[in-house]
N, C-alpha and C positions, 0 to 999 in steps of 0.2 A: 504494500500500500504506500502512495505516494504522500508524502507530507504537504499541507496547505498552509501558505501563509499570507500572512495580511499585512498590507503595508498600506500606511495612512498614507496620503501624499499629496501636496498642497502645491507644489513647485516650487519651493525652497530647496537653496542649498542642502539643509539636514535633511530634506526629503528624497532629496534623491541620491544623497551617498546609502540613505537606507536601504533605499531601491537596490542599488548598485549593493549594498552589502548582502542584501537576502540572495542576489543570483550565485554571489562569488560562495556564499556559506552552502547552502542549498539549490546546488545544481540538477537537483533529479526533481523540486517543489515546486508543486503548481504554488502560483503566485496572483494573489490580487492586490491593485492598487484600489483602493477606497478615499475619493473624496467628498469632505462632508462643506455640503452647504451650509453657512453658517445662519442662522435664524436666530433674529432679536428676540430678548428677551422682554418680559414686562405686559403692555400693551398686548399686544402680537400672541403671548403664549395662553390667553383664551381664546384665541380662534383654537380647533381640534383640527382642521383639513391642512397642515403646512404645505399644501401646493401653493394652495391662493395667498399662500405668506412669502412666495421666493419670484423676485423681479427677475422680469424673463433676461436679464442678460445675466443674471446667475449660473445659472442651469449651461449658458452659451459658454461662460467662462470658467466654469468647471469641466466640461467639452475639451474646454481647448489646455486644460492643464492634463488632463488625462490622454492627450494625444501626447503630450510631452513626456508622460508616464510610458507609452507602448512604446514611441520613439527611442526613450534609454533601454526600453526590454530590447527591439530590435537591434540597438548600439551591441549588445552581450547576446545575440544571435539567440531571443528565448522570446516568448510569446505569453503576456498575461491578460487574464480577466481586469476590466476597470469598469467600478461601479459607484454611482453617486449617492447621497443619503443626504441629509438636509436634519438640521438640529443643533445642540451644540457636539462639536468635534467630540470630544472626551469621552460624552455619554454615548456616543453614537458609535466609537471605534469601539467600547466595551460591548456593546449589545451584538454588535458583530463578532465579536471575541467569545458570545457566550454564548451563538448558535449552535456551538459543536461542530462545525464544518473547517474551523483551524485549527491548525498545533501550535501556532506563535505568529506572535505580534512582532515585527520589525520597525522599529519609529524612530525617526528623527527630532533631536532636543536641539533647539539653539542653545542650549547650553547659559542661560537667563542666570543669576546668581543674583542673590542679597536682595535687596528692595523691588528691584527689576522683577525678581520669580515671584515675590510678594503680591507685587499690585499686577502685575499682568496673568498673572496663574502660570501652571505649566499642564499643557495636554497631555506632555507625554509621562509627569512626574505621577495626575491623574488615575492615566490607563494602567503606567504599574502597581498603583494601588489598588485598583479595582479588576482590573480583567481575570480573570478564572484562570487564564492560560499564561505558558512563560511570554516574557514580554523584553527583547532585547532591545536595547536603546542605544544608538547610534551618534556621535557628537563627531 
C-alpha cells in the first residue's frame, strides 16, 4: 500500500520546499497539494453555505497557485492530486488530516518567532497540535 500525503500549499516559499520535500522523502507517495481558501471571520461565519462567502476571484487565485503546485510536481517528474477547501487554513488542513485517507502532513512554517508567532498565529504550529497524524514541518 502506497503512503498518502498532504501538503498545505499556498505558494510561498515554505510551501513549496515542502512540496519539494515530500517528493524527495516519499518517492513511491501519492501526494496532495491542499489549498485552503481563507474565509473571514465574524460577520461572515453565520452564513452556513461558505460558497456564497468566497469572491469569485478567490477560487481563480487558488486555480492559479495550484497550477504552480502541479508545475513543481512536474519540475520532480511526479504527478499530484490538488484540491481546494475554503475556511480557516489550520482547521481545514486538520479535518483533512483526520479523514483517514493520509499518513502525514508535510507543511511549510515561515518560521514566525517571538511577538510575530504571537499576534499573527502559526498554521502550521496549529496543525501539529491538532492533526491525528505525524505532521512534518519544513523551514
Amino acid at each position: 500500500m502506497s503512503e498518502h500525503i498532504l501538503v498545505p500549499y499556498d505558494g510561498s516559499e515554505p510551501a513549496e520546499a515542502a512540496l519539494e520535500y515530500a517528493f524527495e522523502t516519499f518517492p513511491d507517495a501519492d501526494v496532495t497539494a491542499l489549498y485552503v481558501i481563507p474565509i473571514p471571520e465574524g460577520y461572515w461565519a453565520a452564513f452556513e453555505d461558505t460558497e456564497d462567502r468566497i469572491p469569485s476571484g478567490a477560487r481563480d487565485h487558488g486555480d492559479t497557485i495550484l497550477d504552480d503546485a502541479v508545475a513543481v510536481a512536474a519540475d520532480h517528474d511526479r504527478d499530484i492530486d490538488a484540491e481546494t477547501a475554503t475556511g480557516r487554513p489550520d482547521h481545514e488542513i486538520v479535518d483533512w488530516a483526520e479523514d483517514g485517507e493520509y499518513d502525514t502532513v508535510v507543511i511549510g512554517s515561515h518560521g514566525r518567532e517571538g511577538v510575530s508567532r504571537i499576534l499573527l498565529g502559526s498554521v502550521a504550529e496549529n496543525v501539529v497540535r491538532r492533526a491525528p497524524i505525524p505532521v512534518i514541518v519544513v523551514r
